[in-house]
C-alpha beads as a LAMMPS data file, in Angstrom:
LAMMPS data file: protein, C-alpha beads

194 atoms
193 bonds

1 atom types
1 bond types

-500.0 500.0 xlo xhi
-500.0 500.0 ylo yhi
-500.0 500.0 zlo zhi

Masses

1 110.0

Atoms # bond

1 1 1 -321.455 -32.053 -123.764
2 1 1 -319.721 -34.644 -121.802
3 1 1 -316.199 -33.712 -124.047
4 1 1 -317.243 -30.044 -122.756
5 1 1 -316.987 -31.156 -119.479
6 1 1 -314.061 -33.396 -119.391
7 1 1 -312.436 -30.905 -121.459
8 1 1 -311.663 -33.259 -124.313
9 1 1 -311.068 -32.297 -127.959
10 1 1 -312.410 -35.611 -129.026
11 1 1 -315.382 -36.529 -131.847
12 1 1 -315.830 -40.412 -132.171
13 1 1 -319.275 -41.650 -131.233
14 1 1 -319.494 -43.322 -127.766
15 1 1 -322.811 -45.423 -126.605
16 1 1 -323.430 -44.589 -122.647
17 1 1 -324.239 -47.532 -120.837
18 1 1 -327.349 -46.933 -118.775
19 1 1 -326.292 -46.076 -114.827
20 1 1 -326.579 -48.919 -112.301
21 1 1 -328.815 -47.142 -109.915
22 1 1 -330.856 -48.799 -107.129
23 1 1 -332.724 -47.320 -104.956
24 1 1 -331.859 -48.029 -101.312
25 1 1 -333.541 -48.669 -98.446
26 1 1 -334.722 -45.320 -96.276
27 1 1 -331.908 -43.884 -94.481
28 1 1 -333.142 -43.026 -90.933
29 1 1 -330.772 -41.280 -89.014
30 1 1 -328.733 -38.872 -91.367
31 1 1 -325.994 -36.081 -90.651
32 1 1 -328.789 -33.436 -90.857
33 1 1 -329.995 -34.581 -87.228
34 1 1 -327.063 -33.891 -86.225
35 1 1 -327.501 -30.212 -86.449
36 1 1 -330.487 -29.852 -84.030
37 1 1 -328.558 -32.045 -81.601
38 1 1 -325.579 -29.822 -81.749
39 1 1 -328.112 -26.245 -81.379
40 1 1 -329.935 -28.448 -78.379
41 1 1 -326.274 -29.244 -76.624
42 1 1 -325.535 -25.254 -77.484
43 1 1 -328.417 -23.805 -76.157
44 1 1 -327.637 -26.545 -72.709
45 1 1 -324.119 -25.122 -72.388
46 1 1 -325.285 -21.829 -72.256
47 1 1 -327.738 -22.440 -70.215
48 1 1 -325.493 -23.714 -67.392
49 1 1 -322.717 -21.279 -68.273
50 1 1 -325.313 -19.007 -66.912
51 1 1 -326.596 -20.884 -64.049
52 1 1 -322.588 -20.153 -62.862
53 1 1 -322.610 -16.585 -63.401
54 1 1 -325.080 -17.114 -59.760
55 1 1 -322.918 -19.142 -57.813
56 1 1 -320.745 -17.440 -55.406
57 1 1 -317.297 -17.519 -56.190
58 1 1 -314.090 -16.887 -54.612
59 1 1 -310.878 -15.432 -56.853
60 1 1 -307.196 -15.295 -55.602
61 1 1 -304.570 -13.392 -57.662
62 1 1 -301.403 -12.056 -56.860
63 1 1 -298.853 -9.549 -58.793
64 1 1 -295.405 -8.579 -58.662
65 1 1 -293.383 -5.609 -60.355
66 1 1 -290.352 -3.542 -60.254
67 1 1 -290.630 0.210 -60.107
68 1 1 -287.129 1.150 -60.992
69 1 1 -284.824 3.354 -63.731
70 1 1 -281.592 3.356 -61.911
71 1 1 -280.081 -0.057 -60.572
72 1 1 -279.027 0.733 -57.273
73 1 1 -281.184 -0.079 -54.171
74 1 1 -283.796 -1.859 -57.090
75 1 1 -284.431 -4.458 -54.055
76 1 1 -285.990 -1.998 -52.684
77 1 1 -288.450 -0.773 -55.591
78 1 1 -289.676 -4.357 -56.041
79 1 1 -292.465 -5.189 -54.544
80 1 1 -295.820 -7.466 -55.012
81 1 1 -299.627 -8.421 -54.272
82 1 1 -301.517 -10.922 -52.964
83 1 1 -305.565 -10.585 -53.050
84 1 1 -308.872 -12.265 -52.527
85 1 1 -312.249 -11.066 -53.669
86 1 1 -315.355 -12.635 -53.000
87 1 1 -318.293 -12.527 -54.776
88 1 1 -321.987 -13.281 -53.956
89 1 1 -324.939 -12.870 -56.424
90 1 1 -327.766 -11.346 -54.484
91 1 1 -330.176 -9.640 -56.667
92 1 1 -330.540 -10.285 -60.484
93 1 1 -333.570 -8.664 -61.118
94 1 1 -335.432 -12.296 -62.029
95 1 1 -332.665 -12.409 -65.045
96 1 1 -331.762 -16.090 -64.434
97 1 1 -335.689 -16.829 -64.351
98 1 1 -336.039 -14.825 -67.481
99 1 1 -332.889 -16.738 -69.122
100 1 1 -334.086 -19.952 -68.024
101 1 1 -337.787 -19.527 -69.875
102 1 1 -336.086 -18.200 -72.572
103 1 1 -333.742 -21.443 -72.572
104 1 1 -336.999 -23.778 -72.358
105 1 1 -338.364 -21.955 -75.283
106 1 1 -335.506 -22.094 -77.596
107 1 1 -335.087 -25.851 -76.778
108 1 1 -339.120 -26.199 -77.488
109 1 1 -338.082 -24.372 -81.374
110 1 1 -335.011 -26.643 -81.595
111 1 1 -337.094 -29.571 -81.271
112 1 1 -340.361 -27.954 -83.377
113 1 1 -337.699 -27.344 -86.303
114 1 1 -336.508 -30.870 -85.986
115 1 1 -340.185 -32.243 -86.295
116 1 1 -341.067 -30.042 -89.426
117 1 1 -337.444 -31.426 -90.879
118 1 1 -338.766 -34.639 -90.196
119 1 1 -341.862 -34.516 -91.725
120 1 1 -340.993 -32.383 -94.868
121 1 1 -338.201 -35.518 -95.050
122 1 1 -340.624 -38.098 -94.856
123 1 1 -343.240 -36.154 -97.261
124 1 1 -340.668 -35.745 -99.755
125 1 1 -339.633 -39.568 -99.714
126 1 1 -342.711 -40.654 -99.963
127 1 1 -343.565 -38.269 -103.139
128 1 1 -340.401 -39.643 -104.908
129 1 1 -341.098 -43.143 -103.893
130 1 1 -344.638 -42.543 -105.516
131 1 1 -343.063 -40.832 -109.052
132 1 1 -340.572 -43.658 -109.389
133 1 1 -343.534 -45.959 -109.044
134 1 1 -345.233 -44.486 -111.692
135 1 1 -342.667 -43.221 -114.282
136 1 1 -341.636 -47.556 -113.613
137 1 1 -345.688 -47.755 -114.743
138 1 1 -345.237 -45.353 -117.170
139 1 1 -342.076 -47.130 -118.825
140 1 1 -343.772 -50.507 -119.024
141 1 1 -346.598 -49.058 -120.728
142 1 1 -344.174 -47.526 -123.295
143 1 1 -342.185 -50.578 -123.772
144 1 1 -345.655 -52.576 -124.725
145 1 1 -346.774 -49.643 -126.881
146 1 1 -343.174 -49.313 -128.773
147 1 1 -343.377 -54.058 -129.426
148 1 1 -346.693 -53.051 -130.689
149 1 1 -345.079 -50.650 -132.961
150 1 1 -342.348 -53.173 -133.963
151 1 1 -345.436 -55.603 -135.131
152 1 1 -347.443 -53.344 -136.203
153 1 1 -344.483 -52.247 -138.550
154 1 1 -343.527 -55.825 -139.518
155 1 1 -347.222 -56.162 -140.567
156 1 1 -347.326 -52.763 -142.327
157 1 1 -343.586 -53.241 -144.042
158 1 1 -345.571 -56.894 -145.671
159 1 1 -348.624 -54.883 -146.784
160 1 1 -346.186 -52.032 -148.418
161 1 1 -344.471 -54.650 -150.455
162 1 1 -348.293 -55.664 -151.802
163 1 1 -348.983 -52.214 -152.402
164 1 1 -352.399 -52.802 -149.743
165 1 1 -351.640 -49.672 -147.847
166 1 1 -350.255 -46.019 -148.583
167 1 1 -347.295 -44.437 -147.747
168 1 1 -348.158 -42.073 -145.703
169 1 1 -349.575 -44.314 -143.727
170 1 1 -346.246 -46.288 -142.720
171 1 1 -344.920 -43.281 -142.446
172 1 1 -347.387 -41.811 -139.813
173 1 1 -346.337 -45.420 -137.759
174 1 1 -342.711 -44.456 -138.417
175 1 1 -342.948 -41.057 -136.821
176 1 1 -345.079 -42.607 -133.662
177 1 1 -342.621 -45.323 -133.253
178 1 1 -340.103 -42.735 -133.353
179 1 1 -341.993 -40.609 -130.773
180 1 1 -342.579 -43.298 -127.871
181 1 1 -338.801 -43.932 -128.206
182 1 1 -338.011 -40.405 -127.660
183 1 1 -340.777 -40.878 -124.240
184 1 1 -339.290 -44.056 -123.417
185 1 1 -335.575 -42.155 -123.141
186 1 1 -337.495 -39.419 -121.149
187 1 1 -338.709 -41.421 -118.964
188 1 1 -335.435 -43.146 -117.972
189 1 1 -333.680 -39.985 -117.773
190 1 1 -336.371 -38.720 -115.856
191 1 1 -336.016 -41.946 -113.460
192 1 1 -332.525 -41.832 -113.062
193 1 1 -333.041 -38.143 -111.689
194 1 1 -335.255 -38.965 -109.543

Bonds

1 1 1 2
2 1 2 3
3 1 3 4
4 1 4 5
5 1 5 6
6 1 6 7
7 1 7 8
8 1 8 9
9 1 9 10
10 1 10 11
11 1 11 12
12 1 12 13
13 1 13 14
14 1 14 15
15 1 15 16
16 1 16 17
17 1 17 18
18 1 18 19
19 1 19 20
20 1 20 21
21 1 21 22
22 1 22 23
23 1 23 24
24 1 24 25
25 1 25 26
26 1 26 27
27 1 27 28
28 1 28 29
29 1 29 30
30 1 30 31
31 1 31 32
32 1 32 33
33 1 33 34
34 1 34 35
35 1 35 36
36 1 36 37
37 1 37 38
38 1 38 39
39 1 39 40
40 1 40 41
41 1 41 42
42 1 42 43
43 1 43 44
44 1 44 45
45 1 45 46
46 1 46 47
47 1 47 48
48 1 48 49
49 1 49 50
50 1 50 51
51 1 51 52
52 1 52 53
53 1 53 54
54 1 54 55
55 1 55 56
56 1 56 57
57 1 57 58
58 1 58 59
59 1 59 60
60 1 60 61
61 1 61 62
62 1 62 63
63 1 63 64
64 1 64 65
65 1 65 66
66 1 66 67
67 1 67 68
68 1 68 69
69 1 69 70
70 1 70 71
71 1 71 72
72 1 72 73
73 1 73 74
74 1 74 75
75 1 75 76
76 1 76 77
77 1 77 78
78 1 78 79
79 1 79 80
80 1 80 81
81 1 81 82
82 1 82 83
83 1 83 84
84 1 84 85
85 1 85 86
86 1 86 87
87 1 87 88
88 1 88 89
89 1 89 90
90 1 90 91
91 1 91 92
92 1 92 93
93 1 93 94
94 1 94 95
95 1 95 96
96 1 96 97
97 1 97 98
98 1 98 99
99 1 99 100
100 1 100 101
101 1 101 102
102 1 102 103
103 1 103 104
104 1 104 105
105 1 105 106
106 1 106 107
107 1 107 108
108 1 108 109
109 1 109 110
110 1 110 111
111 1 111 112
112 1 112 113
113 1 113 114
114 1 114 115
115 1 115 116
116 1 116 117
117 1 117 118
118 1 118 119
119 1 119 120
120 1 120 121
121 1 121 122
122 1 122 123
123 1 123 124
124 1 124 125
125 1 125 126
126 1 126 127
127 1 127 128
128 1 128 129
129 1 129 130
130 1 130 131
131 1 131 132
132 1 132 133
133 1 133 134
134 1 134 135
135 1 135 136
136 1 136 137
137 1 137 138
138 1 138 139
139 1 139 140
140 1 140 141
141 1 141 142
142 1 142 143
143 1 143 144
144 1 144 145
145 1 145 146
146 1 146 147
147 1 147 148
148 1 148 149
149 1 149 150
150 1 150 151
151 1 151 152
152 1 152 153
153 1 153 154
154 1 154 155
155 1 155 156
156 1 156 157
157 1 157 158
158 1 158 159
159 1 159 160
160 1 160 161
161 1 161 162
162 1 162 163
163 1 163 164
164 1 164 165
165 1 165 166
166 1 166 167
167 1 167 168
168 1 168 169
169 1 169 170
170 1 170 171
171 1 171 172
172 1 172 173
173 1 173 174
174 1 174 175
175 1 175 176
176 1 176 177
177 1 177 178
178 1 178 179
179 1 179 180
180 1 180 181
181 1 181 182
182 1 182 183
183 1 183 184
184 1 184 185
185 1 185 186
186 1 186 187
187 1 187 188
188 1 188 189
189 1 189 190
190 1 190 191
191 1 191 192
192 1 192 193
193 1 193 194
């Protein structure tokens, strides 16, 4: 699978190394914050990009043209503008009240979002925390079990040479030595997912 991937056509038999994988301390502050920081500061900007809309302003513009097809006398057909408008808010209809709750809530479900994020982070650091813990139980137990197995095979492999026991019966300790080494490399895949 691992040729698959690398896209190698190649067949000789290569022994992993297990990964080097610790497991480091809880990250606090992470890039995901960021994002209910950055719809806060939105939801701010707006907010005072509306509180502007009902200030009064003042605008100057000016404009110049030509309005000319034939070139004589064309100082005369130029001509331009100056202007001033003023403009006073003095009705809205409670709109800038209306935007301003609505504001205040959206900030409130910003900052509810962020505490759910938080706590679903938390809940889900502590579960994996908790399931390394035990599949590190779990792979003790199966280490113990499989030097049992190796002894118990030692003794079994002595009595087989004295003919005291059967067959079948090393064989049934062959096939459950076999078995906790196939749980013991579940396990530590299992680990190294988590």
């Amino acid at each position: 699978m691992l040729n698959d991937l690398c896209g190698l056509n190649d067949d000789t038999n290569v022994i992993l190394a297990a990964p080097d994988i610790i497991l480091n301390p809880l990250v606090t502050e992470s890039h995901f914050h960021n994002r209910f920081k950055l719809d806060s500061l939105l939801e701010v900007c707006n907010l005072e990009a509306l509180n502007l809309k009902y200030k009064p302003r003042v605008n100057f513009y000016g404009n110049m043209g030509i309005n000319a097809i034939e070139l004589p006398n064309i100082q005369r057909k130029a001509g331009m503008g100056l202007g001033i408008s003023v403009i006073v808010p003095i009705y809205d209809g409670h709109q800038k009240n209306l935007n301003l709750s609505e504001s205040n809530i959206n900030l409130k479900i910003i900052d509810n979002y962020k505490q759910n994020f938080l706590t679903i982070k938390s809940n889900r650091q502590k579960a994996i925390i908790s399931e390394l813990r035990s599949t590190d139980e779990r792979i003790e137990m199966i280490k113990t079990q499989l030097h049992n197995y190796e002894e118990l095979i030692e003794l079994y492999t002595a009595k087989l040479r004295t003919g005291e026991i059967k067959i079948i019966d090393f064989m049934n300790i062959i096939k459950s030595y076999i078995s906790a080494k196939h749980d013991l490399t579940i396990n530590e895949t299992n680990r190294f997912l988590l």
